[in-house]
C-alpha positions in Angstrom: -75.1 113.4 114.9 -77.4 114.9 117.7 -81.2 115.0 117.0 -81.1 118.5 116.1 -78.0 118.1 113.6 -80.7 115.4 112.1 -83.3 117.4 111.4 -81.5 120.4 110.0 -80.1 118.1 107.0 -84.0 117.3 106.5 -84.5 121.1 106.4 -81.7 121.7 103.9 -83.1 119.0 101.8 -86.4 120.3 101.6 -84.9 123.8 100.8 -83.0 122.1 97.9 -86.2 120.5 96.6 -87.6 123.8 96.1 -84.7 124.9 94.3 -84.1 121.9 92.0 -87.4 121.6 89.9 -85.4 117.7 89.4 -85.4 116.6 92.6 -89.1 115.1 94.1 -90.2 115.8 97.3 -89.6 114.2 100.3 -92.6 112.1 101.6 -93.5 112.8 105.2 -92.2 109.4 106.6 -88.4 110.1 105.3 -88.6 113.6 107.2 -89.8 111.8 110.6 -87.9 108.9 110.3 -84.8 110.6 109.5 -83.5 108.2 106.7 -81.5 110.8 105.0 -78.8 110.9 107.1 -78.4 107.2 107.6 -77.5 107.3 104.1 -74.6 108.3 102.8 -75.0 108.1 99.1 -78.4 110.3 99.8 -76.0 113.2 101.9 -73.9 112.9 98.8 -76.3 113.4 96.5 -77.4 116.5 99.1 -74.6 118.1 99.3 -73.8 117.9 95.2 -77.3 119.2 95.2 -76.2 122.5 97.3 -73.2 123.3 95.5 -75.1 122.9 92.0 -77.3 125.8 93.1 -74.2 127.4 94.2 -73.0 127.0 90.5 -76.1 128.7 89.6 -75.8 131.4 91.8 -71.8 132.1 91.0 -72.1 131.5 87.3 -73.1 133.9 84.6 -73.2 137.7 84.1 -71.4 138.7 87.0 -68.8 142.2 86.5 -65.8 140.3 88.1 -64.2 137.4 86.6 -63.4 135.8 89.9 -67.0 135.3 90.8 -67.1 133.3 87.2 -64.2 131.1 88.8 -65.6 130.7 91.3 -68.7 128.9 89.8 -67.0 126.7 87.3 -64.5 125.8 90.0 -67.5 124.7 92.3 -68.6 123.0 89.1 -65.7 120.9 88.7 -65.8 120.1 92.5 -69.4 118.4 92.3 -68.3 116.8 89.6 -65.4 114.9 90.8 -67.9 114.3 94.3 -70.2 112.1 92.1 -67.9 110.3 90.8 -66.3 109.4 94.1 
Protein backbone atom coordinates (compact mmCIF):
# COMPACT_ATOMS: atom_id res chain seq x y z
CA UNK A 1 0.00 0.00 0.00
CA UNK A 2 1.18 3.65 -0.83
CA UNK A 3 1.88 6.09 2.10
CA UNK A 4 -1.25 7.74 1.67
CA UNK A 5 -3.44 4.30 1.50
CA UNK A 6 -1.47 3.98 5.06
CA UNK A 7 -2.54 6.76 6.71
CA UNK A 8 -6.17 6.66 5.67
CA UNK A 9 -6.63 3.15 7.54
CA UNK A 10 -5.12 5.18 10.63
CA UNK A 11 -7.86 7.78 9.97
CA UNK A 12 -10.69 5.21 9.73
CA UNK A 13 -9.47 3.64 12.82
CA UNK A 14 -9.52 6.68 14.81
CA UNK A 15 -13.12 7.39 13.38
CA UNK A 16 -14.11 3.89 14.69
CA UNK A 17 -12.75 4.62 18.12
CA UNK A 18 -15.03 7.34 18.45
CA UNK A 19 -17.84 5.33 17.46
CA UNK A 20 -17.11 2.18 19.55
CA UNK A 21 -17.11 3.42 23.34
CA UNK A 22 -15.08 -0.52 23.46
CA UNK A 23 -12.36 0.12 21.51
CA UNK A 24 -9.26 2.32 23.31
CA UNK A 25 -7.56 4.85 21.60
CA UNK A 26 -4.77 4.64 19.49
CA UNK A 27 -1.54 5.93 21.19
CA UNK A 28 0.40 8.47 19.04
CA UNK A 29 3.33 6.03 18.14
CA UNK A 30 0.86 3.30 16.36
CA UNK A 31 -0.60 6.38 14.26
CA UNK A 32 3.19 7.44 13.08
CA UNK A 33 4.55 4.26 12.86
CA UNK A 34 1.87 2.87 10.98
CA UNK A 35 1.59 -0.62 12.74
CA UNK A 36 -1.96 -1.14 11.92
CA UNK A 37 -1.64 -2.02 8.60
CA UNK A 38 1.30 -4.38 9.05
CA UNK A 39 -1.08 -6.32 10.86
CA UNK A 40 -3.49 -8.26 9.58
CA UNK A 41 -5.45 -9.61 12.52
CA UNK A 42 -5.60 -5.65 13.58
CA UNK A 43 -7.33 -4.72 9.77
CA UNK A 44 -9.53 -7.56 10.64
CA UNK A 45 -10.51 -6.49 13.70
CA UNK A 46 -10.94 -2.88 11.65
CA UNK A 47 -12.91 -3.77 9.30
CA UNK A 48 -15.38 -6.06 11.70
CA UNK A 49 -15.33 -2.86 13.67
CA UNK A 50 -16.91 -0.75 10.51
CA UNK A 51 -19.49 -3.13 9.57
CA UNK A 52 -20.68 -3.41 13.33
CA UNK A 53 -21.42 0.31 13.22
CA UNK A 54 -23.03 -0.45 9.94
CA UNK A 55 -25.26 -2.97 11.83
CA UNK A 56 -26.05 -0.21 14.06
CA UNK A 57 -26.88 2.09 11.54
CA UNK A 58 -29.11 -0.56 9.32
CA UNK A 59 -30.79 -2.16 12.21
CA UNK A 60 -33.80 -1.12 14.11
CA UNK A 61 -36.91 0.98 13.47
CA UNK A 62 -36.51 1.56 10.06
CA UNK A 63 -40.22 1.76 7.65
CA UNK A 64 -38.81 -0.85 5.10
CA UNK A 65 -38.00 -4.30 5.92
CA UNK A 66 -35.12 -4.57 3.53
CA UNK A 67 -33.15 -2.00 5.43
CA UNK A 68 -33.69 -4.61 8.53
CA UNK A 69 -31.98 -7.26 6.19
CA UNK A 70 -29.78 -5.56 5.39
CA UNK A 71 -28.42 -5.08 8.97
CA UNK A 72 -28.78 -8.57 10.25
CA UNK A 73 -27.24 -9.76 7.04
CA UNK A 74 -24.18 -7.42 7.63
CA UNK A 75 -24.41 -9.01 11.12
CA UNK A 76 -23.99 -12.42 10.04
CA UNK A 77 -21.09 -11.28 7.71
CA UNK A 78 -18.87 -9.94 10.73
CA UNK A 79 -19.61 -12.78 12.36
CA UNK A 80 -18.42 -15.40 10.06
CA UNK A 81 -15.14 -12.63 9.44
CA UNK A 82 -14.05 -13.27 13.09
CA UNK A 83 -14.19 -16.44 13.04
CA UNK A 84 -12.12 -16.80 9.95
Amino acid sequence: MSEHECLLFVWIKRIVEEAEPTEQPTSEGECTNLELVKDAVKMTQLACAIIRIWVRTFKGNACWGLVDLVGSSLEVYTTLLEEA
